[in-house]
C-alpha positions in Angstrom: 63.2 -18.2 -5.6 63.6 -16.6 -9.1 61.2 -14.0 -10.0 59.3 -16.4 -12.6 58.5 -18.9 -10.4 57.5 -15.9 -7.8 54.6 -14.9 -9.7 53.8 -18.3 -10.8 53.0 -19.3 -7.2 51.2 -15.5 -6.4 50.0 -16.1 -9.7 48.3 -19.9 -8.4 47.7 -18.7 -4.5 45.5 -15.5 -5.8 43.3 -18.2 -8.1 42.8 -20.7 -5.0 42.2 -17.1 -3.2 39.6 -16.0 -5.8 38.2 -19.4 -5.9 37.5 -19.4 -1.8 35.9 -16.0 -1.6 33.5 -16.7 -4.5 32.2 -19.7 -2.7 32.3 -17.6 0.6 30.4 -15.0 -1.6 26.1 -15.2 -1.1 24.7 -16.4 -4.2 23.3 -13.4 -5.7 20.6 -14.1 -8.3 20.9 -12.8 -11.6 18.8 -12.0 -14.0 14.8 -9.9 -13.8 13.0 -12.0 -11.5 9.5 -12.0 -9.9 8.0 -12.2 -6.8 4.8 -13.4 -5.5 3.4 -11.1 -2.9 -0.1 -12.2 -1.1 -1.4 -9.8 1.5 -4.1 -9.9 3.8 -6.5 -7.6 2.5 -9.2 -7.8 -0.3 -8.4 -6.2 -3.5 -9.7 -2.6 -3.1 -10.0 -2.2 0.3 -9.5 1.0 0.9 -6.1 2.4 2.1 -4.8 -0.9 3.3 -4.9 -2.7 -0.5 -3.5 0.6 -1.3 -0.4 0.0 0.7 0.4 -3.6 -0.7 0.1 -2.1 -4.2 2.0 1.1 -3.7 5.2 -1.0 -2.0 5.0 -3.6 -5.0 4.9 -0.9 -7.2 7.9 1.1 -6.0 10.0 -2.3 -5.8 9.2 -3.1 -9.5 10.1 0.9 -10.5 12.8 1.6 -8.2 14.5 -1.9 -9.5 14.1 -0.9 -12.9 12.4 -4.5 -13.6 15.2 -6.2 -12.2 12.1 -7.5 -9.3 8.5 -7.7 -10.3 6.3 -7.9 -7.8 3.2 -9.7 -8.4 0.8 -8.9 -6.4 -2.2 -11.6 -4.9 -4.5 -10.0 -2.9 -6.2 -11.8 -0.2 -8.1 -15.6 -1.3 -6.6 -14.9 -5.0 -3.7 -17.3 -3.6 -4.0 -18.0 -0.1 -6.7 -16.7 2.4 -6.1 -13.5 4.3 -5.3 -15.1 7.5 -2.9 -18.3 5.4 -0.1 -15.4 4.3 2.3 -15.6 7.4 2.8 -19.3 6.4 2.8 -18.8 2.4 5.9 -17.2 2.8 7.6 -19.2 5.5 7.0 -22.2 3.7 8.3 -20.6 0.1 4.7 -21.0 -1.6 4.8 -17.2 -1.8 8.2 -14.9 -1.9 6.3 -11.8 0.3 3.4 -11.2 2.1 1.6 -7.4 2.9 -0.4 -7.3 6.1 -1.1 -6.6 9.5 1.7 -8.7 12.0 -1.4 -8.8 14.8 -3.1 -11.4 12.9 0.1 -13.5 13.6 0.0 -13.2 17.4 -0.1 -17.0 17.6 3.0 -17.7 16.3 4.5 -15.3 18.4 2.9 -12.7 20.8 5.6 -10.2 20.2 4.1 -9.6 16.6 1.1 -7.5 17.7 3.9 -4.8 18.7 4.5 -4.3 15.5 1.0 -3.5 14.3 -1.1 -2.3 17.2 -1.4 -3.5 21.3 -3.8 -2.0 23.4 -2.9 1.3 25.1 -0.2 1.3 22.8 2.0 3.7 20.6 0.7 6.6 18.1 2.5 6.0 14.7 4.8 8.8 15.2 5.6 6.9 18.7 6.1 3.5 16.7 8.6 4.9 14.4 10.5 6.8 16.3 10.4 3.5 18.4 11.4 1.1 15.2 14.0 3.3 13.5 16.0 4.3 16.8 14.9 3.2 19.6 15.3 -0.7 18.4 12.3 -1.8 17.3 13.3 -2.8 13.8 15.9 -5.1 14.6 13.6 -6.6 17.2 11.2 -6.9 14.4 14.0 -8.8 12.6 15.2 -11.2 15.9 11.4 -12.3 15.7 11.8 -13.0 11.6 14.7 -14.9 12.2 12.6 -17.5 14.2 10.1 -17.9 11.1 12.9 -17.2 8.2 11.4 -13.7 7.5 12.7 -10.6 6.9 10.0 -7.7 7.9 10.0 -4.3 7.8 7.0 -1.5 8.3 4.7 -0.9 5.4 2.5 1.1 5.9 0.5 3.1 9.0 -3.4 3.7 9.3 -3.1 6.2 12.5 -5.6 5.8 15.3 -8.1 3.9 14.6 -11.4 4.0 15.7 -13.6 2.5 18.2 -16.1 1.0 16.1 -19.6 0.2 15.3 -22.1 -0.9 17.3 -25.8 -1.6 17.2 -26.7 -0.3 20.7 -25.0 2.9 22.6 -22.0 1.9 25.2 -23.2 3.2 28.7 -20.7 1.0 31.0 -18.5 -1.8 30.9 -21.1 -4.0 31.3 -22.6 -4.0 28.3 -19.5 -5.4 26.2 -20.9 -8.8 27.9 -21.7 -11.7 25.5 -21.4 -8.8 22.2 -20.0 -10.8 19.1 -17.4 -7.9 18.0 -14.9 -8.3 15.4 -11.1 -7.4 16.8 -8.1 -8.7 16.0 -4.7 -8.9 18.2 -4.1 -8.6 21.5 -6.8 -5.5 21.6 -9.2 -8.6 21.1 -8.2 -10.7 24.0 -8.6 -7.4 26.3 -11.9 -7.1 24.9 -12.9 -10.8 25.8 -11.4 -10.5 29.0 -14.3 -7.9 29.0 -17.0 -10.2 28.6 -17.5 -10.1 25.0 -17.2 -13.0 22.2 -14.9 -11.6 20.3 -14.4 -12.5 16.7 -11.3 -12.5 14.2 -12.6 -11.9 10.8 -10.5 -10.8 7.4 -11.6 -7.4 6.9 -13.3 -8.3 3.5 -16.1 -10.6 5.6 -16.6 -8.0 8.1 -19.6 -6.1 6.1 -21.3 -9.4 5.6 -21.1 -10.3 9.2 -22.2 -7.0 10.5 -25.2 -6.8 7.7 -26.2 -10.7 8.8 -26.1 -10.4 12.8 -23.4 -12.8 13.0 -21.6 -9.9 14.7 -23.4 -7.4 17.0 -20.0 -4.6 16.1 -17.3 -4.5 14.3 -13.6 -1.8 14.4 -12.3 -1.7 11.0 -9.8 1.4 10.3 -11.1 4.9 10.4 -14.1 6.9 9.0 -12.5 7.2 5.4 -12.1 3.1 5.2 -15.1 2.9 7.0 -17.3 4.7 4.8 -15.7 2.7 1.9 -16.7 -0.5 3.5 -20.3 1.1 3.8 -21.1 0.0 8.0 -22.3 2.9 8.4 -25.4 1.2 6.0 -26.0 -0.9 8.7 -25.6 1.1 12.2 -25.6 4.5 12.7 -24.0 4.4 16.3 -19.9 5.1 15.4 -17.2 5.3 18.3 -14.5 7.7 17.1 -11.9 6.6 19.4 -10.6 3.0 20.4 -8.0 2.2 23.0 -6.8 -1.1 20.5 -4.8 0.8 17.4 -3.6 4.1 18.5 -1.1 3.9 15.5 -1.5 0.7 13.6 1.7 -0.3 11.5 1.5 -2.7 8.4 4.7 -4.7 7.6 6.3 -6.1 4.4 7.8 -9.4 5.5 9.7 -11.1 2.7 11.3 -14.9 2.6 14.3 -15.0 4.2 16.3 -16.9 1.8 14.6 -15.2 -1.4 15.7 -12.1 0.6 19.2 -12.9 1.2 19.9 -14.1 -2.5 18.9 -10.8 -3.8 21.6 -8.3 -4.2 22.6 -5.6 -2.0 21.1 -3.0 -3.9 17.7 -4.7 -4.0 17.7 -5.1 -0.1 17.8 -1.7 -0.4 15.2 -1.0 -2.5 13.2 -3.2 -0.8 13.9 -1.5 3.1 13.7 2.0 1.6 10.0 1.0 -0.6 8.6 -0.2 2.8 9.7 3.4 4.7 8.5 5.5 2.5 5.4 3.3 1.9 4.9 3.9 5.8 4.9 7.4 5.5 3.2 7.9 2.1 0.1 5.5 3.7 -0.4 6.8 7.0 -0.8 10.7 5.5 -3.0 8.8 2.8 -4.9 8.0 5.8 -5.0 11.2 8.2 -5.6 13.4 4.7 -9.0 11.1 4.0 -10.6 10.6 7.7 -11.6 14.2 7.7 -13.7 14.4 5.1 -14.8 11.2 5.8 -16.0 11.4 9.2 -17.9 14.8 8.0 -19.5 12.9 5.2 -20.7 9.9 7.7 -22.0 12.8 9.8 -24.1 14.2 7.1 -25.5 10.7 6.6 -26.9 10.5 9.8 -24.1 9.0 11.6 -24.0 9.4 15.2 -20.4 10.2 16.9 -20.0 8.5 19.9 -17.1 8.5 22.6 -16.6 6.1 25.4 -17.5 7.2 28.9 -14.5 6.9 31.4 -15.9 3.6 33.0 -15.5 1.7 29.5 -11.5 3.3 29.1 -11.0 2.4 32.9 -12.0 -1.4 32.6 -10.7 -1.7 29.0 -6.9 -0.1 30.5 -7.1 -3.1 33.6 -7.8 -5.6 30.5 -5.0 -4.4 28.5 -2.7 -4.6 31.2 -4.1 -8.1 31.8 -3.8 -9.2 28.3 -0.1 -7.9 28.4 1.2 -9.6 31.5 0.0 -13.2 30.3 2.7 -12.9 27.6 5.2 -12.0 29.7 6.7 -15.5 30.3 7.9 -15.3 26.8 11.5 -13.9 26.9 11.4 -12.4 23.5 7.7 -10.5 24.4 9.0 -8.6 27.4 12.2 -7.5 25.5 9.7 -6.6 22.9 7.4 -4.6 25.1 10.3 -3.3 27.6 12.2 -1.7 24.5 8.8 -0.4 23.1 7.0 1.1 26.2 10.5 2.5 27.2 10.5 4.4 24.0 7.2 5.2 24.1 7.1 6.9 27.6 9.9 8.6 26.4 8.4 10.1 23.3 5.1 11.0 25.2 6.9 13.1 27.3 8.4 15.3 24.9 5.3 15.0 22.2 2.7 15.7 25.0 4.8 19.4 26.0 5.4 20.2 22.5 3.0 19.2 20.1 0.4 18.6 22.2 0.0 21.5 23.9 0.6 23.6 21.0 -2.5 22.0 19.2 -4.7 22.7 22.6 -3.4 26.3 22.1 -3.9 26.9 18.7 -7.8 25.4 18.4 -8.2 27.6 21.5 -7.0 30.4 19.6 -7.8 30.3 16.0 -10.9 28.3 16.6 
């Protein structure tokens, strides 16, 4: 072969080559785009709307316009609890919530907001970012065409509100009492009628007597929601949302024709969303709960019959779900990480911060 008709054939064979790989290639979009994020909270709510809109905000920055994200809060598009399928179906490109109200598409999603007797939010991402949980977050999204990562964190929540003082198990039997997720079921297995309410209804309820109690967040979002206007009586720790995580969970296929770069953005808004919301949080329930206290509210703390029967209902609730293959993975992986984390946490950290309010007062 002459040297001419060499290249003419390279020349031909890298073309078909080119050709090949471009349609091998994912279809990147090109041009600014937006996307429709719904979420499940009502606009304002305190810390948790804040969350949505801080993630949506860094995407359109950090993108330089490339995404917008235009965010619906909760009934603006679709109703709080109507998001998870919004964005599977491709009616919306994103939704901003808590997974837990999603446990009946899949059981395993509560892990990634709050089960009972759970992880802390340090636990949870130390769990998600290297112990696994993430890309178990993402097997489950594969199932529903998601891709979901953590957005946000409100820290131990609280017990709740309640009309009546908590003496003994006993008196959780027939209470209406709004809580989500699997906490929820452990609560009914309790006796009580439990009830799943978006968290903008939950003031109404409570004011009305529909419900008899309600958990929201913690005394800052509390306070904002103004229960404690209708009760006085304020349990300062819950055994349902030691560490509750919010997750950013975008349409698969919008996800994957975005470029690399805007993955990116996207994974890295969410984590530092995560961070930025759960000190939000833990800098605010201070003042807060001092605030409620100068109001008149009364603290409150479980006795240990109440922790005792709500632990065997956890466990309860937990076991049920373990037929499904991809649930005990799920809790395996987590709980495995979590003892782990305890163990070190509890000897360091927690025993310094015995020590030093012994000390200093």
């Amino acid at each position: 072969m002459d040297r001419r008709s060499f290249l003419k054939n390279a020349s031909l064979g890298g073309a078909a080559a080119a050709t090949t790989a471009a349609l091998a290639a994912p279809a990147y979009a090109q041009g600014n785009r937006t996307l429709t994020m719904v979420t499940t909270w009502g606009r304002g709510l305190a810390g948790v709307h804040d969350s949505a809109q801080r993630v949506a905000d860094i995407i359109t920055t950090m993108s330089d316009g490339a995404l917008t994200v235009d965010l619906k809060a909760a009934g603006e598009l679709v109703g709080a609890f109507e998001v998870f399928d919004a964005v599977t179906s491709g009616q919306a490109d994103m939704y901003h919530g808590a997974d837990y109200y999603f446990v009946g598409q899949h059981p395993g999603y509560a892990f990634f907001t709050a089960v009972p007797f759970g992880m802390t939010a340090q636990e949870l991402v130390n769990w998600y970012y290297h112990d696994g949980g993430m890309e178990q977050h993402d097997e489950l999204g594969q199932i529903f065409g998601l891709k979901s990562f953590l957005a946000g964190n409100t820290g131990a929540q609280a017990g709740g509100w309640f009309r009546n003082e908590i003496n003994g198990p006993e008196d959780f039997q027939g209470l209406k009492f709004r809580m989500p997720g699997l906490g929820g079921q452990a609560l009914g297995k309790m006796g009580a009628s439990v009830q799943n309410l978006p968290g903008s209804e939950v003031y109404q309820a409570l004011s009305s007597g529909a419900i008899d109690g309600t958990e929201w967040i913690g005394p800052w979002a509390d306070e904002k929601a103004g229960f404690q206007e209708i009760t006085k009586t304020y349990y300062t720790a819950g055994f349902h949302e030691p560490g509750a995580g919010l997750s950013l969970a975008t349409n698969r296929e919008v996800f994957e024709s975005l470029t690399p770069a805007q993955q990116a953005i996207i994974e890295h808004a969410a984590a530092a969303t995560h961070q930025w919301n759960l000190a939000q949080f833990l800098s605010e329930n201070g003042a807060a709960l001092q605030r409620l206290q100068q109001a008149g509210v009364q603290l409150r703390e479980f006795p240990d019959s109440v922790w005792d029967a709500m632990g065997q209902a956890a466990a309860e609730t937990l076991d049920e779900n373990m037929g499904d293959d991809l649930f005990a993975a799920i809790r395996e992986s987590a709980m495995t990480s979590m003892r782990s984390s305890s163990g070190w946490l509890t000897r360091s950290e927690g025993a310094y911060r015995a020590q030093r309010d012994r000390v200093m007062g």
